[in-house]
C-alpha atoms as an extended CHARMM CRD file, in Angstrom:
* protein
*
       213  EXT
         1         1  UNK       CA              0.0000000000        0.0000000000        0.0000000000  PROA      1               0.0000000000
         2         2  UNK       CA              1.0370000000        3.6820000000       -0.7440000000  PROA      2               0.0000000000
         3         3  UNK       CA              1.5450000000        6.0250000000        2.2280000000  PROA      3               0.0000000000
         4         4  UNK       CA              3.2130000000        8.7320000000        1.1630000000  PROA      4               0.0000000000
         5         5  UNK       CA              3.3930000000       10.8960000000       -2.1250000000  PROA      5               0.0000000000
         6         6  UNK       CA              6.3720000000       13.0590000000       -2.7190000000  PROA      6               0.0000000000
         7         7  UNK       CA              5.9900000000       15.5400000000       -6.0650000000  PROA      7               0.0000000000
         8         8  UNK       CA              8.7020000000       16.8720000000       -8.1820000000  PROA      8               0.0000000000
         9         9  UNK       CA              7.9400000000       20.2080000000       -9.0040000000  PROA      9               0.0000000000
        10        10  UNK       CA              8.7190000000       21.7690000000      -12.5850000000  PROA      10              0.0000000000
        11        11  UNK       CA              6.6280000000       20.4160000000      -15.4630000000  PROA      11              0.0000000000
        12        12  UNK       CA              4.7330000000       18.2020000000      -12.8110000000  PROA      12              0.0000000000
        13        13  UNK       CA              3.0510000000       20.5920000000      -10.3870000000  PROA      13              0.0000000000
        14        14  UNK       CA              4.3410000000       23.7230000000      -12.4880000000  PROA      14              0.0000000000
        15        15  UNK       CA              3.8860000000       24.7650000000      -16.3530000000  PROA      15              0.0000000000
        16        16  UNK       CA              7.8140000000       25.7970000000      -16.4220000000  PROA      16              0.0000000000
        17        17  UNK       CA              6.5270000000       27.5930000000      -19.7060000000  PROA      17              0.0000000000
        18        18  UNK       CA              6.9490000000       31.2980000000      -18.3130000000  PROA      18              0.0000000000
        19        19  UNK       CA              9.9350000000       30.4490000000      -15.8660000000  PROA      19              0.0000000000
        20        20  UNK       CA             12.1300000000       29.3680000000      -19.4480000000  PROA      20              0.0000000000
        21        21  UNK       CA             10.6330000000       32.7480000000      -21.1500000000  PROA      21              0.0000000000
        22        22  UNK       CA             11.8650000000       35.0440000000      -18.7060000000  PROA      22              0.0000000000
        23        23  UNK       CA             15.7080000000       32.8000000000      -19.0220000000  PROA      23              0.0000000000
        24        24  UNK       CA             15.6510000000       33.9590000000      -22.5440000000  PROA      24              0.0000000000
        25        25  UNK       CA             14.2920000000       37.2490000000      -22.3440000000  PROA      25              0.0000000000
        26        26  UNK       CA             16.9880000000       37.8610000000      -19.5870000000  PROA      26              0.0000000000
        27        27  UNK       CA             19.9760000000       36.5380000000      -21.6450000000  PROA      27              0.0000000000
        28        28  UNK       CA             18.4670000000       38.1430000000      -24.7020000000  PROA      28              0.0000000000
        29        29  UNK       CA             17.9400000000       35.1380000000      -26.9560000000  PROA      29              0.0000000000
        30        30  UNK       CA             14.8350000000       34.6170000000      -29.0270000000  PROA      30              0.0000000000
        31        31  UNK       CA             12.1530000000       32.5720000000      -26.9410000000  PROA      31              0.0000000000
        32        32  UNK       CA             11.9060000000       29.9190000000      -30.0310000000  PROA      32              0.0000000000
        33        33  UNK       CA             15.7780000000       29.6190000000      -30.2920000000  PROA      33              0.0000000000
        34        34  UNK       CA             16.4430000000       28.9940000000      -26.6010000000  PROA      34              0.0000000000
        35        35  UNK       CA             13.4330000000       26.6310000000      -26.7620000000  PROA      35              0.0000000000
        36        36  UNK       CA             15.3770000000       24.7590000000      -29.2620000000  PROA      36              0.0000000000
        37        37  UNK       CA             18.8340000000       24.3840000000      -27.5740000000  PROA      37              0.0000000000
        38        38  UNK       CA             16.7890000000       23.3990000000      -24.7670000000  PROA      38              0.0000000000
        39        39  UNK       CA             14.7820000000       20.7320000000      -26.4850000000  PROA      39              0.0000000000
        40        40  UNK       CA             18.5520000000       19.4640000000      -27.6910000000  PROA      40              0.0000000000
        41        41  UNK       CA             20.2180000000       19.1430000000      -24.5730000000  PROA      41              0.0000000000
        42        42  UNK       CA             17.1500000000       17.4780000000      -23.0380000000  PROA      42              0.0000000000
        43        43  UNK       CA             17.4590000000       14.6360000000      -26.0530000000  PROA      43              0.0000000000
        44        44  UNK       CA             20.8630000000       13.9340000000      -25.4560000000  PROA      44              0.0000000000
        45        45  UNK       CA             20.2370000000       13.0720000000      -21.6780000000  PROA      45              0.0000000000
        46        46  UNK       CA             22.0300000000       16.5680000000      -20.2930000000  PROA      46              0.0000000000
        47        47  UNK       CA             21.0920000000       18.8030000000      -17.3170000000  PROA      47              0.0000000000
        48        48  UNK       CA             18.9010000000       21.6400000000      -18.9020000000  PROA      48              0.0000000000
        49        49  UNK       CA             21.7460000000       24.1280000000      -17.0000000000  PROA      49              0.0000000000
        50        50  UNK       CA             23.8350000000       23.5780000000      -19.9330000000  PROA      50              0.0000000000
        51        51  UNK       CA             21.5550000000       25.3460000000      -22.2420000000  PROA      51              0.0000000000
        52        52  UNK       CA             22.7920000000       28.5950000000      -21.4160000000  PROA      52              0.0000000000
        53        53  UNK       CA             26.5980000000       28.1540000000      -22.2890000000  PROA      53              0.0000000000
        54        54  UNK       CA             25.5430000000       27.7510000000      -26.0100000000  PROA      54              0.0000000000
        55        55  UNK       CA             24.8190000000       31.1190000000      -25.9990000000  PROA      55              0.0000000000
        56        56  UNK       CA             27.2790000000       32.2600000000      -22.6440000000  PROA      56              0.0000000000
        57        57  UNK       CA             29.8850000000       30.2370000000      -22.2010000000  PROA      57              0.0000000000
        58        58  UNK       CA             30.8200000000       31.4840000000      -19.2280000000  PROA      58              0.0000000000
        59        59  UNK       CA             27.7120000000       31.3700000000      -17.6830000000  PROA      59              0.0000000000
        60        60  UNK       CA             27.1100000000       31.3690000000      -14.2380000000  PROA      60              0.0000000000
        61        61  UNK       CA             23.6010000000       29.9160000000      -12.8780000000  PROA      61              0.0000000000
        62        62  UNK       CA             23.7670000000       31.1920000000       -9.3370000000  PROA      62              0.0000000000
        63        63  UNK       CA             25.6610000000       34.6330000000      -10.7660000000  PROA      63              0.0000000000
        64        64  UNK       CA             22.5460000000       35.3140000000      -13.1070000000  PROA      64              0.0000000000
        65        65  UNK       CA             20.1420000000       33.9600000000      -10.6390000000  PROA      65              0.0000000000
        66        66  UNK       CA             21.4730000000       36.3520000000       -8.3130000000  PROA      66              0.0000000000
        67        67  UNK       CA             21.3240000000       39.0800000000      -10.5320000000  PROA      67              0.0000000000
        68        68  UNK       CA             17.5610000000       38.6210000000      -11.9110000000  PROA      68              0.0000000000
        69        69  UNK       CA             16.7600000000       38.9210000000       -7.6820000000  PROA      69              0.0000000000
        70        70  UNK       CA             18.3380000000       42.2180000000       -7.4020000000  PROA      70              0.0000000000
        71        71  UNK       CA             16.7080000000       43.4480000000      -10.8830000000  PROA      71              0.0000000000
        72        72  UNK       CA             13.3440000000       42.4700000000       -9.4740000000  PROA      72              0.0000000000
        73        73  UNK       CA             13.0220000000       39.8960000000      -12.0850000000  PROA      73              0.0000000000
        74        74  UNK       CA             14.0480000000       36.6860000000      -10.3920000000  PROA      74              0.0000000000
        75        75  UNK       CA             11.8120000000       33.5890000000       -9.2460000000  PROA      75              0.0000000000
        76        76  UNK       CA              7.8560000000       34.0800000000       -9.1980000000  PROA      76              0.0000000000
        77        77  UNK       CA              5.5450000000       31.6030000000       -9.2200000000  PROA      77              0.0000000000
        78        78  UNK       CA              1.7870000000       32.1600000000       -9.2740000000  PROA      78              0.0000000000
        79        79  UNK       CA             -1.0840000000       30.1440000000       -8.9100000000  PROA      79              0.0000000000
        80        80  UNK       CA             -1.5510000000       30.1450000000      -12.7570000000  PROA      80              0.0000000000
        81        81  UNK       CA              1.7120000000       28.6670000000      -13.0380000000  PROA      81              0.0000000000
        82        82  UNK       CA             -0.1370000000       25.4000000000      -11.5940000000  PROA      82              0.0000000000
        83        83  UNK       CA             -1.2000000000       23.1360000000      -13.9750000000  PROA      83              0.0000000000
        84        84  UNK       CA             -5.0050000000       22.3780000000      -13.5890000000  PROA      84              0.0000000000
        85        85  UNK       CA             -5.1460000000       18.6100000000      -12.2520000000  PROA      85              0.0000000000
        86        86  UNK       CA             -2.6410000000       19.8530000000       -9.2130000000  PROA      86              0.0000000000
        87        87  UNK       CA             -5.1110000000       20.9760000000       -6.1740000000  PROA      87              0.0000000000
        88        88  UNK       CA             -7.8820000000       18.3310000000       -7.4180000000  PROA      88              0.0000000000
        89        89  UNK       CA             -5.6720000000       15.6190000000       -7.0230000000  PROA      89              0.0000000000
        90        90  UNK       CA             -3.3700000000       16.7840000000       -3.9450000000  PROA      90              0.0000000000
        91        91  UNK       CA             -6.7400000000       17.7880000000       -2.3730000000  PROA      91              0.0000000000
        92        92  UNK       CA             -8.2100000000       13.9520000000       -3.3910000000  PROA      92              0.0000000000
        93        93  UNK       CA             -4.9990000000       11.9580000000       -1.9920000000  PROA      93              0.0000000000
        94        94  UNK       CA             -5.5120000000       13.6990000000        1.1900000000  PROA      94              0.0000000000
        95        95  UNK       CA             -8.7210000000       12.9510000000        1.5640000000  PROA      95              0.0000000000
        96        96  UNK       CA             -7.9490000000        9.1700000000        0.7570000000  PROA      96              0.0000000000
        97        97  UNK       CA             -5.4220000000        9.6180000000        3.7990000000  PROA      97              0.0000000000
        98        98  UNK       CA             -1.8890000000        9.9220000000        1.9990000000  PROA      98              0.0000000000
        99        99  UNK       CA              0.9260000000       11.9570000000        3.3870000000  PROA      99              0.0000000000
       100       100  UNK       CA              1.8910000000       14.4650000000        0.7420000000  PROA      100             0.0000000000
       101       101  UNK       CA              5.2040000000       16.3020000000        0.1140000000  PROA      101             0.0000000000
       102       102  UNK       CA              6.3950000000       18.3740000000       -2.3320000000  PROA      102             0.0000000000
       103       103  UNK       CA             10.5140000000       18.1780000000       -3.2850000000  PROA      103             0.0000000000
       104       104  UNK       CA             12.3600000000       19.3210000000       -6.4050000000  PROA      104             0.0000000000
       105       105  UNK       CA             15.6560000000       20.2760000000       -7.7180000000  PROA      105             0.0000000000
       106       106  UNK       CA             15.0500000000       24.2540000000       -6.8090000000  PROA      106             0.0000000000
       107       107  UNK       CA             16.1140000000       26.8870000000       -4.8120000000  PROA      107             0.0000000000
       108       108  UNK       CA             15.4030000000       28.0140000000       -1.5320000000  PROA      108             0.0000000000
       109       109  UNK       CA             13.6880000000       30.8490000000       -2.7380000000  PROA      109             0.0000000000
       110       110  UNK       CA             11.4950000000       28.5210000000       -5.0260000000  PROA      110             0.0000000000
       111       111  UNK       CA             10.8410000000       26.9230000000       -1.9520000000  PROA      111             0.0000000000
       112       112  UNK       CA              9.6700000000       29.8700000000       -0.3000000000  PROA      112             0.0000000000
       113       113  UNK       CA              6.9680000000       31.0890000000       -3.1920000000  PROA      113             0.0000000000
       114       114  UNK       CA              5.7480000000       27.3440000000       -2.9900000000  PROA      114             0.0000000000
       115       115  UNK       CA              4.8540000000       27.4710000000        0.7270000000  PROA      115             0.0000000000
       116       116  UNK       CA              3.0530000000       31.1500000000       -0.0580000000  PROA      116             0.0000000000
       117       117  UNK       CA              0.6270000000       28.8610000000       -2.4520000000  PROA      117             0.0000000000
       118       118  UNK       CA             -0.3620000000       27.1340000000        0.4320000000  PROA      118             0.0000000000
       119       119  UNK       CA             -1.2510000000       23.8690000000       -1.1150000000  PROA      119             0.0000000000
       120       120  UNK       CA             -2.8740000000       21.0790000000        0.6600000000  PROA      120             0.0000000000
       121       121  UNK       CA              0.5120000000       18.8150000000        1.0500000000  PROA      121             0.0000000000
       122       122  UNK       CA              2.1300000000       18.1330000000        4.8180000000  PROA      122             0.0000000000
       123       123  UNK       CA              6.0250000000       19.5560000000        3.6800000000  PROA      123             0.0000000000
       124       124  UNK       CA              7.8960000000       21.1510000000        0.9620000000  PROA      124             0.0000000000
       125       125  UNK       CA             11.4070000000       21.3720000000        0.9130000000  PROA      125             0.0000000000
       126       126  UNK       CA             13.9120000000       21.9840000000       -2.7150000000  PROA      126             0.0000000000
       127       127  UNK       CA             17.4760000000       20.7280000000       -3.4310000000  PROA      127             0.0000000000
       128       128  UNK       CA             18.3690000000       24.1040000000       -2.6210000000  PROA      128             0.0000000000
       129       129  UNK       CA             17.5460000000       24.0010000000        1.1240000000  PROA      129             0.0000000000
       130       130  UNK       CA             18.7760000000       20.5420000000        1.3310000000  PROA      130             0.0000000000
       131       131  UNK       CA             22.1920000000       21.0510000000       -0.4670000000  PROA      131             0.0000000000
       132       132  UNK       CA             21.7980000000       18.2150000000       -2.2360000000  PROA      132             0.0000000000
       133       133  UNK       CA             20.3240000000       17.9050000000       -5.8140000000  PROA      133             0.0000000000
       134       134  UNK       CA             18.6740000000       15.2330000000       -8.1440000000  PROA      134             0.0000000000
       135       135  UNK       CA             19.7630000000       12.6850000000       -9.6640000000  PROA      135             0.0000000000
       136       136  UNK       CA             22.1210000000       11.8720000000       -6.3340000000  PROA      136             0.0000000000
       137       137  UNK       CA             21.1200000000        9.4480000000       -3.5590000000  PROA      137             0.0000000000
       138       138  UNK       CA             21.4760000000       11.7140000000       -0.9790000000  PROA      138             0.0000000000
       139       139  UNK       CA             18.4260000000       13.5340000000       -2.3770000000  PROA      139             0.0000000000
       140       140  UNK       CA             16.1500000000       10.4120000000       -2.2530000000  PROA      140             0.0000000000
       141       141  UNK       CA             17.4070000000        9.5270000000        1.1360000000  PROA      141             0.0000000000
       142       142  UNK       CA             16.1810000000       12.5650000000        2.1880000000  PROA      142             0.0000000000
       143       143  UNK       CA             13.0310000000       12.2170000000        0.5460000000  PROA      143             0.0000000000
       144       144  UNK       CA             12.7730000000        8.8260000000        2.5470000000  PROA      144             0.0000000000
       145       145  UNK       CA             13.2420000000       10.4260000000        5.7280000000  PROA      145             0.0000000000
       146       146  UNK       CA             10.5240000000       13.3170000000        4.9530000000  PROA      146             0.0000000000
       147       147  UNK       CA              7.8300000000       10.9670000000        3.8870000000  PROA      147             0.0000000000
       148       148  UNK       CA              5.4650000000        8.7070000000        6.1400000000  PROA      148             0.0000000000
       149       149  UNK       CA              6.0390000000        4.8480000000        5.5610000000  PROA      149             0.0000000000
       150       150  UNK       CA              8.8940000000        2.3700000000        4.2010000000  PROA      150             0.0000000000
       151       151  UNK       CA             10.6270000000        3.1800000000        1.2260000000  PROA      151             0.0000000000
       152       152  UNK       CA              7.8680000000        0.8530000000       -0.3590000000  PROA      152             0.0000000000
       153       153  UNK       CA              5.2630000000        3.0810000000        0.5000000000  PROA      153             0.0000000000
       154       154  UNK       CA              6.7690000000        6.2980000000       -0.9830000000  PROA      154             0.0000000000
       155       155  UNK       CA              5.8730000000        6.7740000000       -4.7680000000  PROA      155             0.0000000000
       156       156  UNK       CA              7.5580000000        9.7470000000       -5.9240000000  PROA      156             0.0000000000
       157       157  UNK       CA              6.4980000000       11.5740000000       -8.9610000000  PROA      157             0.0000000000
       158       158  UNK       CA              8.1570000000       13.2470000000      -11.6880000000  PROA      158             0.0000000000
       159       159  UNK       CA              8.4590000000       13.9330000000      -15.4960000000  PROA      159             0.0000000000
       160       160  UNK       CA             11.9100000000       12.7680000000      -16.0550000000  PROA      160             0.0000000000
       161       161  UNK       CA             14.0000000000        9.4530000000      -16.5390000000  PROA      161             0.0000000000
       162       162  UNK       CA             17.1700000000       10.3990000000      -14.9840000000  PROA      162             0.0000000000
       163       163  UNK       CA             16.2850000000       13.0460000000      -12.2490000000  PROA      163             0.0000000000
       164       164  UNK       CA             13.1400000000       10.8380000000      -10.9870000000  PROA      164             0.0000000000
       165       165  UNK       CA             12.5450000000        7.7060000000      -12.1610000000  PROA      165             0.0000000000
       166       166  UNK       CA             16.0210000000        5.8430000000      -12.1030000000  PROA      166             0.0000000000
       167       167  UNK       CA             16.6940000000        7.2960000000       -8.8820000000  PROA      167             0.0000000000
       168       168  UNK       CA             14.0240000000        7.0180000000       -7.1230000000  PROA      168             0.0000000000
       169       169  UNK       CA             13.8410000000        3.1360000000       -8.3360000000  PROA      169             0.0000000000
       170       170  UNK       CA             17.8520000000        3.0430000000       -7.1560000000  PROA      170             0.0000000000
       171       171  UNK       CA             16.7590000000        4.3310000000       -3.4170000000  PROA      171             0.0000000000
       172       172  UNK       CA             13.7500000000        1.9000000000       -3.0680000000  PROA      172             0.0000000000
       173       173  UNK       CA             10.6590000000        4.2530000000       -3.6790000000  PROA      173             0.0000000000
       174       174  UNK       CA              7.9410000000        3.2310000000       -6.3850000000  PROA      174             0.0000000000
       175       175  UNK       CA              7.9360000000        5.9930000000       -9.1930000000  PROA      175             0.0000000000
       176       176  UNK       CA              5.3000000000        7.3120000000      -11.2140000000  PROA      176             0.0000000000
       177       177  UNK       CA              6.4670000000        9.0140000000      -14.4130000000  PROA      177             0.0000000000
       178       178  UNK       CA              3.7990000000       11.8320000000      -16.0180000000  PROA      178             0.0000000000
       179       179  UNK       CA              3.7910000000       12.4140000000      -19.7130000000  PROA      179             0.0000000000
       180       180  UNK       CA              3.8190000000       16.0640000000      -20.2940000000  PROA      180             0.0000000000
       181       181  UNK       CA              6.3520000000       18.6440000000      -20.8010000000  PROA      181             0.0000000000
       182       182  UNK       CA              9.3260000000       18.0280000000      -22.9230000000  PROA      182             0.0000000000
       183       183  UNK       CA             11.3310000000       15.5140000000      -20.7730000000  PROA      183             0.0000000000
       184       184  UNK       CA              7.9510000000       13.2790000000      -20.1020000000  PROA      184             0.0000000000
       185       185  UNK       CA              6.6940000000       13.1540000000      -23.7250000000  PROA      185             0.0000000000
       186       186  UNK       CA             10.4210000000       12.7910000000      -24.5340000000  PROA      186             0.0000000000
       187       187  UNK       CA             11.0700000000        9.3280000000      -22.2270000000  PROA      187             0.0000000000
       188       188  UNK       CA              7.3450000000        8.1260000000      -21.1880000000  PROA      188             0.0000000000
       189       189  UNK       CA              8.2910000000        5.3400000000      -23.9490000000  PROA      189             0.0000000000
       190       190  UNK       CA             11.6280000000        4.7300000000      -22.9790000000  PROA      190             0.0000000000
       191       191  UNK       CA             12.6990000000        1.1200000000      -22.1500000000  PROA      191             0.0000000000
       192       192  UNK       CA             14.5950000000        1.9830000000      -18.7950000000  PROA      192             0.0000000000
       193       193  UNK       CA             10.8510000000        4.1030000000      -17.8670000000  PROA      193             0.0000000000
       194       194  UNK       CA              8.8990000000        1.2380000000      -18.7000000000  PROA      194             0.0000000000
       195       195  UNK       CA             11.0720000000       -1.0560000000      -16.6390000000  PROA      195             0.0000000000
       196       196  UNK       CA             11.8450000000        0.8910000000      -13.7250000000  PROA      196             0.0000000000
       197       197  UNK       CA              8.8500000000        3.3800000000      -13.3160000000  PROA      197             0.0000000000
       198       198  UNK       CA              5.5630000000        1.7840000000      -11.2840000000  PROA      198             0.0000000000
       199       199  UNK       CA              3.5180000000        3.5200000000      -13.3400000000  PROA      199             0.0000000000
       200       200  UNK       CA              3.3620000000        6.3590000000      -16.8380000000  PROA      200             0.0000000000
       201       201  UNK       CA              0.6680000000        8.7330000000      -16.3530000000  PROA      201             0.0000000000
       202       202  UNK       CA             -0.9590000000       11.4050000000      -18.5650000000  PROA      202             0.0000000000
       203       203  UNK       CA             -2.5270000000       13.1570000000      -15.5410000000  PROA      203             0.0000000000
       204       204  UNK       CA             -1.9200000000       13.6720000000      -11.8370000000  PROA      204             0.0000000000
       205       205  UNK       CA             -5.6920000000       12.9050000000      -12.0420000000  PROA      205             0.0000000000
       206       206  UNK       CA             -5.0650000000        9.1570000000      -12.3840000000  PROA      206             0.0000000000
       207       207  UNK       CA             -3.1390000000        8.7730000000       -8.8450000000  PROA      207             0.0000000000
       208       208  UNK       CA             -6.3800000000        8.4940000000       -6.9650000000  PROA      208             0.0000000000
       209       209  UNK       CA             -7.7930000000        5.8440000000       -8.3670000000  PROA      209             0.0000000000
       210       210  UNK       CA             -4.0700000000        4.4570000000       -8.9010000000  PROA      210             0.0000000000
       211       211  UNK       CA             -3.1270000000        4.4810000000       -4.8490000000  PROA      211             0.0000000000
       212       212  UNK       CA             -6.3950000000        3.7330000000       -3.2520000000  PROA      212             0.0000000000
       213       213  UNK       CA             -6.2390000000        2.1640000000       -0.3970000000  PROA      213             0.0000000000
């Protein structure tokens, strides 16, 4: 039985859509042709950091991140950044009695606008407050200790092969892979998904009916 679901966070709970607008808007690249170098990195299996040394190659994440913060255009996240299926189905878990976390590969100050959309899960905590990020163990161990249950009662859910799936399999935890944005369309088919992932969704919708008890 499931006790415990633990969500990633971009292009699962959040429509990252925006978030990788204002990146190219802020470097000054056309939206389409970042989208692009984006969309090739994510095929060849790379972190979605490297993007931005095609077009600054000495690019510094935390530098620029830094700098967006004091220009009053750094992190924001709204409740229209949700996608639609996210309260409905936290808000139906709970009510079925499932522990609920949130816990993603973003910064403290990511974490901070989450909490502010006070969301019906029991703890929310980012890579950047734990100083340690996907795909390492550390991260999942973590996510093990956070969560209610046995590793075996802990389904964690994400849109990617590498960051969520394979790891989350390595530590123990059941893993539900969701088909949408470019890294779950991209792998939902994938022969290492299908083996290691518990289930493929094409909605946080399904989990209800997926976990009851």
């Amino acid at each position: 039985m499931i006790r415990s679901v633990v969500f990633d966070v971009g292009e699962t709970l959040l429509d990252d859509t925006r978030e990788w607008a204002r990146w190219a808007d802020w470097i000054q690249v056309p939206r389409h042709t970042f989208s692009a170098v984006l969309g090739a990195v994510t095929a060849q299996g790379r972190d979605n950091s490297e993007t931005f040394t095609y077009f600054k190659p000495d690019f510094d994440l935390a530098r620029e991140r830094q700098a967006r913060e004091e220009a009053d255009q750094g992190e924001h996240i709204e409740e229209t950044d949700l996608y639609s299926d996210v309260r409905p189905t936290l808000q139906a878990l709970r009510d079925q009695g499932a522990w609920l976390g949130i816990a993603g590969n973003q910064t403290r100050r990511a974490a901070e606008l989450l909490r502010q959309l006070d969301l019906p899960v029991d703890l929310i905590a980012t890579s950047g407050e734990w100083g340690v990020a996907k795909p390492a163990h550390g991260f999942f161990e973590h996510v093990k200790y956070m969560a209610s249950g046995t590793a075996r009662e802990i389904v964690y859910v994400g849109d990617h092969r590498d960051n969520d799936v394979l790891p989350a399999a390595a530590a123990g935890l059941n893993s539900a892979l969701i088909r949408r944005g470019p890294w779950g369309y991209l792998w939902a088919s994938d022969s290492r998904v299908t083996t290691h992932a518990t289930w493929v969704i094409d909605s946080l919708a399904e989990l209800p009916d997926l976990l009851r008890p």
